[in-house]
N, C-alpha and C positions, 0 to 999 in steps of 0.2 A: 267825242272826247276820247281820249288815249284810256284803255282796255285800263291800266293800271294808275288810275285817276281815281279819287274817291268824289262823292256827288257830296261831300257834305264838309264845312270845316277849312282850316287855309292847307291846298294843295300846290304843288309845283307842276310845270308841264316840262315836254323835256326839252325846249330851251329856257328853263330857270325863269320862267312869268310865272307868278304868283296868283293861286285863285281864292278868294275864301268866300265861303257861303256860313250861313248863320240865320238859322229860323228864328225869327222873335218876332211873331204874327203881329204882338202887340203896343210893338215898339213904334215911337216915333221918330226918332233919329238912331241913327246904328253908323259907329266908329271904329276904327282901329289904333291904338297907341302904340309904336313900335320905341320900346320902354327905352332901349338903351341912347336913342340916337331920337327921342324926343319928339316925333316925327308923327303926328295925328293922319289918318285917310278916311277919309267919310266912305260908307257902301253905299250903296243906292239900291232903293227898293225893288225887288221883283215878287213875279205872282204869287199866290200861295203863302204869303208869309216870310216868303224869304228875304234876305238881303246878300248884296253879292259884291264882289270888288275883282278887278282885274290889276294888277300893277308887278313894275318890276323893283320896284325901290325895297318889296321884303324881299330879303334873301333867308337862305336855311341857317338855321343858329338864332336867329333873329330870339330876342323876348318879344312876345306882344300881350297886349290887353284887349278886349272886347269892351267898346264904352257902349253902353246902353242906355239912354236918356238919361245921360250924367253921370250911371253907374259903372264905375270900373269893375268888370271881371273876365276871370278866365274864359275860355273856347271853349264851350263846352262838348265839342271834337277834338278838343286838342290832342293829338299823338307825343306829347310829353309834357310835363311836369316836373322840373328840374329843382326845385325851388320848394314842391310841396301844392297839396292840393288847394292853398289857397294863394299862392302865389300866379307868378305871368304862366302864358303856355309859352312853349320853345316852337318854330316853324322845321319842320322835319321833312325831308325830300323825300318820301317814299319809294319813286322811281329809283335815287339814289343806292336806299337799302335794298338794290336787289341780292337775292339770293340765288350764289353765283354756284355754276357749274349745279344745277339741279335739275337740267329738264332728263337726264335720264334715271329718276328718281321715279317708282310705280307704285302707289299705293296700293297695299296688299285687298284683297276682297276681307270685307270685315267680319266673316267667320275665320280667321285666319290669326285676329288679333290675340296678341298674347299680353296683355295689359298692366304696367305697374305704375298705380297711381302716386303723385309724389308733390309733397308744397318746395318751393323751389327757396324757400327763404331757410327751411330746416334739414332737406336731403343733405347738404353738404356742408363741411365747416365755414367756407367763402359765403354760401346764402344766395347766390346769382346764379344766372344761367352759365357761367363759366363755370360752376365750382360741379354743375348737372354732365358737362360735356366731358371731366375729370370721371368719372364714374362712369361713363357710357361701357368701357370696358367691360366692367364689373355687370351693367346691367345684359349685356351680350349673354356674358358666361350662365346667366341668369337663365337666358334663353326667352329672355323678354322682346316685343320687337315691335311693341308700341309703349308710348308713356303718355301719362294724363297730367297734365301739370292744372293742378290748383289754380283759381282765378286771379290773374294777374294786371287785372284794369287798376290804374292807379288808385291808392287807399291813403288814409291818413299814416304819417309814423314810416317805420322800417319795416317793421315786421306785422303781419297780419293773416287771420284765415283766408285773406281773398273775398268774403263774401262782403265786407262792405266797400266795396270800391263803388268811387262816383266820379268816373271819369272814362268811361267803357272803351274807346279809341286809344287809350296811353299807357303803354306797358311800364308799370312802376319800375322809377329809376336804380331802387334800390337792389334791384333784380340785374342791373344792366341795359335798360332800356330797349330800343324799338333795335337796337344794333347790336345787344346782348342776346335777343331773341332771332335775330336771323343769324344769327352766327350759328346758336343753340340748333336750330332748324337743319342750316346744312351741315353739322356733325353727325347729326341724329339718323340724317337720309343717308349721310356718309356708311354709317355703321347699321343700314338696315334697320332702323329705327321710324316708326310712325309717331307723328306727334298729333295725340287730341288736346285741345283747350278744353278749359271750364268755363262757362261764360253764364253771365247772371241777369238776365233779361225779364224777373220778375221784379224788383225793388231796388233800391240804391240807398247805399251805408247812408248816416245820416251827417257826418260831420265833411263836409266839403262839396254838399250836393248844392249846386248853383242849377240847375235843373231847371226849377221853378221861376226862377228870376225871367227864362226865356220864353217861355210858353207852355201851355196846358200838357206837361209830360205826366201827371199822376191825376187819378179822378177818385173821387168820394164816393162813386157807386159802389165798389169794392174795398175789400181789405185783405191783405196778407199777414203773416205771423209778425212782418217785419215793417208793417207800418199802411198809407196808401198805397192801391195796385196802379202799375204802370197803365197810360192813358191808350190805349189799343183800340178802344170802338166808342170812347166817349166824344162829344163837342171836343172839334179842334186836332184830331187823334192823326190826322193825314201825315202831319211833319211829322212825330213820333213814330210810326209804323218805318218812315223811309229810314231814319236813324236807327234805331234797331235793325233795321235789316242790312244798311250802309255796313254797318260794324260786322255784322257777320260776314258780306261777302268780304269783308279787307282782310279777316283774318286768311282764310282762303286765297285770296287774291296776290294780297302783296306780303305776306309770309309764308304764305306753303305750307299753313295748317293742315291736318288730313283730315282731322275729322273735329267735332265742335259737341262736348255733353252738355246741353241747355239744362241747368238748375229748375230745378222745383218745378217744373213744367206745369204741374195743375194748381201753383199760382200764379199762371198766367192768365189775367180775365179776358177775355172777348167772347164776344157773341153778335160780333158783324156779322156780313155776308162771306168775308173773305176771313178765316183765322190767321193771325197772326205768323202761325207757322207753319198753314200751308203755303203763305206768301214766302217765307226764306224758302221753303223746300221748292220753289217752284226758279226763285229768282238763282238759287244755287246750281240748278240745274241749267239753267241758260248759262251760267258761268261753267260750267264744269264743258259744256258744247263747244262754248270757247276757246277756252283753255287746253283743253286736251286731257287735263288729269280729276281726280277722281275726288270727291270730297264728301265727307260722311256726316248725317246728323243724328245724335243720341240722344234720348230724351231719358230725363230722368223724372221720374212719374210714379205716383203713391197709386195709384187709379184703379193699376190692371187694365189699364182701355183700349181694346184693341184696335180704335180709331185712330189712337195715335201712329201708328206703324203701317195703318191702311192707306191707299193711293191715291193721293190729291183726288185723282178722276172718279173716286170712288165713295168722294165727300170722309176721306179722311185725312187727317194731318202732315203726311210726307216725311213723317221720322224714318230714317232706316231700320233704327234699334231703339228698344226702350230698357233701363236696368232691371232688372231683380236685387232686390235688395232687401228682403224678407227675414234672411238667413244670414245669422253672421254666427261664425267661432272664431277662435283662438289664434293668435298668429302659429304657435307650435302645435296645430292639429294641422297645417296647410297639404298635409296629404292627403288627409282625410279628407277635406274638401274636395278635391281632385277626384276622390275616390268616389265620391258621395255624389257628385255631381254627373259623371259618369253614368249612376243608376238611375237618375234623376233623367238625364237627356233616354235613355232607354227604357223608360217606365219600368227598373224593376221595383219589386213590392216591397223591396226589402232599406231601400231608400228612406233617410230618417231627416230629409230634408220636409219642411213641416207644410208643404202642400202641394200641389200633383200638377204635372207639367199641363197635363192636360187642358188645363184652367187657367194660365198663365200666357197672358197674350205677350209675347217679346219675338224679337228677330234675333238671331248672336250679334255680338257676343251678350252672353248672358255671365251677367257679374256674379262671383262668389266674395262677401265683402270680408279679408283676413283682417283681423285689428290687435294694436296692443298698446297699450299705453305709451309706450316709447316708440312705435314705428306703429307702419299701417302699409296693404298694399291691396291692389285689387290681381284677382286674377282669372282670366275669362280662358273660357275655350267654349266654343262651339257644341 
């Protein structure tokens, strides 16, 4: 299969045939409705749970539905949402959205990063990843030279935090969609800029999650702040592990993400043989051999554990970096932080950061988190 192919969900090849894959272990019939033109296509069963379809009658633009023994619903891969989380998905070429003139684009070593975190719906008066590329400028002079954008898998509504999105593959349209965000990508690499995602691979919002309808994605053995824990090592957990990890390498892959901060990491439950995200850090890695270029994972983690950031080979997790995030003041002390942070990386005694590096399992960049009611940023150094 073509390097820039996803393994999951309806893809294109690059003469415009049509693949869609769709785990529904449980299912007994699995269809496709291609809404506008009326047009039903049966998948046929494959191993594992899956169900698969080869055809050239969808084309990109297409609406389609997923019929699941009778029941009409979205892809729950779907790479767009035009319509809203509970409407058709849209069929998106991926190949298509490449992102053009980037391969001499080199992702900075990530002690290097200079960090400004930002929701993409409130940085700008527009609210989209255009109204972000509009301010690149600004964020230059900044002497910014990566940015963290807020989770953007499609959510209910226009506006939202990001964390409840249930649709992990589809860049909410109200942003600009999957073409708004590789646009945003090659500006950003334009103007020396590093783009990390937010990505939320512990829970899913609650209002548009079609999840369940497909198969065993959340288990009862666990619980998170925000409901069931995603299904990673219960009965059935196989299709779930691929999907999560599918999504992360796409980020990576077919938009030129540089680096990826995984949400709430220590609510993520497993206790297989294999964690969860020693499998991305391992499968990222064969993509990065690939590929040629370089791609980061961040873990954001309550824990202090310094398994997380230790070496697959070394029975730990494959993070490159995990945050600090202990410590927060003022956005109008932000020098002080700077300052402070400084004593902190150099163990002086005089450091009034409220616990001791020494004790502090991270890799850089290590976050100082600035806040204020009306803005917010992060600012890392080394």
């Amino acid at each position: 299969m073509h390097l820039n192919i996803r393994n999951i969900g309806l893809n294109f090849d690059k003469d415009g045939v049509a693949f869609l894959k769709v785990w529904a272990p449980k299912a007994s019939i699995v269809s496709t409705l291609l809404e506008d033109r009326a047009i039903t296509l049966d998948l046929e069963r494959a191993p594992h749970g899956y169900w698969i379809l080869k055809t050239d009658q969808i084309k990109p633009g297409d609406l389609y539905w997923v019929i699941l023994d009778d029941e009409q619903l979205p892809d729950p891969a779907s790479l767009s949402q035009p319509q809203g989380v509970h409407g058709p998905s849209r069929a998106v070429d991926l190949l298509h959205y490449v992102v053009p003139n980037d391969n001499k684009w080199i992702n900075y070593p990530l002690n290097e990063y200079l960090i400004y975190e930002l929701h993409t719906g409130t940085f700008s008066p527009p609210g989209t990843f255009g109204g972000i590329i509009q301010q690149l400028d600004y964020l230059n002079e900044l002497g910014i030279n990566a940015i963290e954008l807020l989770p953007i898998a499609s959510f209910p509504g226009r506006r939202n935090w990001g964390y409840d999105g249930v649709f992990p593959f589809a860049v909410q349209e109200s942003y600009g969609g999957a073409e708004g965000l590789k646009a945003l990508v090659k500006a950003c690499h334009d103007k020396g800029i590093a783009i990390i995602l937010d990505v939320v691979y512990n829970h899913m919002g609650p209002e548009g999650n079609y999840l369940p309808k497909f198969g065993p994605y959340f288990t009862d053995q666990y619980h998170t702040p925000w409901g069931s824990a995603i299904n990673f090592d219960d009965n059935g957990c196989d299709g779930v592990r691929e999907f999560f990890i599918e999504n992360a390498l796409m980020w990576f892959r077919d938009f030129h993400i540089d680096a990826l901060r995984l949400d709430a990491v220590h609510a993520i439950k497993d206790f297989g043989a294999v964690h969860i995200l020693q499998e991305i850090s391992r499968r990222t890695a064969i993509l990065s051999a690939q590929t040629g270029r370089i791609h980061y994972l961040i873990a954001e983690s309550d824990l202090n554990d310094p398994r997380y950031i230790s070496d697959v080979q070394n029975n730990g997790l494959g993070m490159d970096s995990q945050w600090i995030d202990e410590w927060a003041i003022d956005l109008n002390k932000g020098l002080e932080a700077i300052l402070e942070l400084d004593k902190f990386i150099n163990k002086d005694s005089t450091c009034v950061i409220p616990f001791s590096s020494d004790g502090v399992f991270v890799h850089p960049p290590i976050e100082i988190r600035v806040s204020k009611s009306d803005k917010s940023a992060f600012l890392s150094q080394a």
